[in-house]
N, C-alpha and C positions, 0 to 999 in steps of 0.2 A: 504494500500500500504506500510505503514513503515513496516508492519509483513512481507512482504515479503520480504523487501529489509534487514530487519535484520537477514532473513532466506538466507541471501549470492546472492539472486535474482537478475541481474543485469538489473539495471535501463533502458537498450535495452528491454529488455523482459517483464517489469513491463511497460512502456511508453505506447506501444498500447492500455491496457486494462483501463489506467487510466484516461483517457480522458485528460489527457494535449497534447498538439499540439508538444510541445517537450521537450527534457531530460531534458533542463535546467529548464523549469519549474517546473518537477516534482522533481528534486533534490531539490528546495525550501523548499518543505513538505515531504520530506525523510529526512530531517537534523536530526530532533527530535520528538522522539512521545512524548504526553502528560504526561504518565506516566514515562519519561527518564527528562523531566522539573521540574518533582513535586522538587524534592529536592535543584534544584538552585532556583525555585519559593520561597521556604519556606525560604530559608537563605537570599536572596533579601527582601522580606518582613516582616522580623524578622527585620529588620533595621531602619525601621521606627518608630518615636516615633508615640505614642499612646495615 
């Protein structure tokens, strides 16, 4: 669902196939995909002693 909504798809359109009940749920997990995380993941954890 994030490829779509990155692909301009409005969350109207994406909602019914997603199986959430409604848009604000599925804005939750359209915020970020895994691969748009990696790089604050890696600077977050870089910060921690070892």
């Amino acid at each position: 669902m994030t490829w779509l909504k990155k692909q301009g798809i409005d969350d109207a359109l994406i909602q019914p196939y997603s199986g959430h009940e409604s848009r604000k749920s599925l804005e939750v997990y359209s915020k970020l995909a895994i691969t748009d995380a990696q790089q604050e993941y890696n600077e977050v954890i870089n910060k921690f002693p070892i």
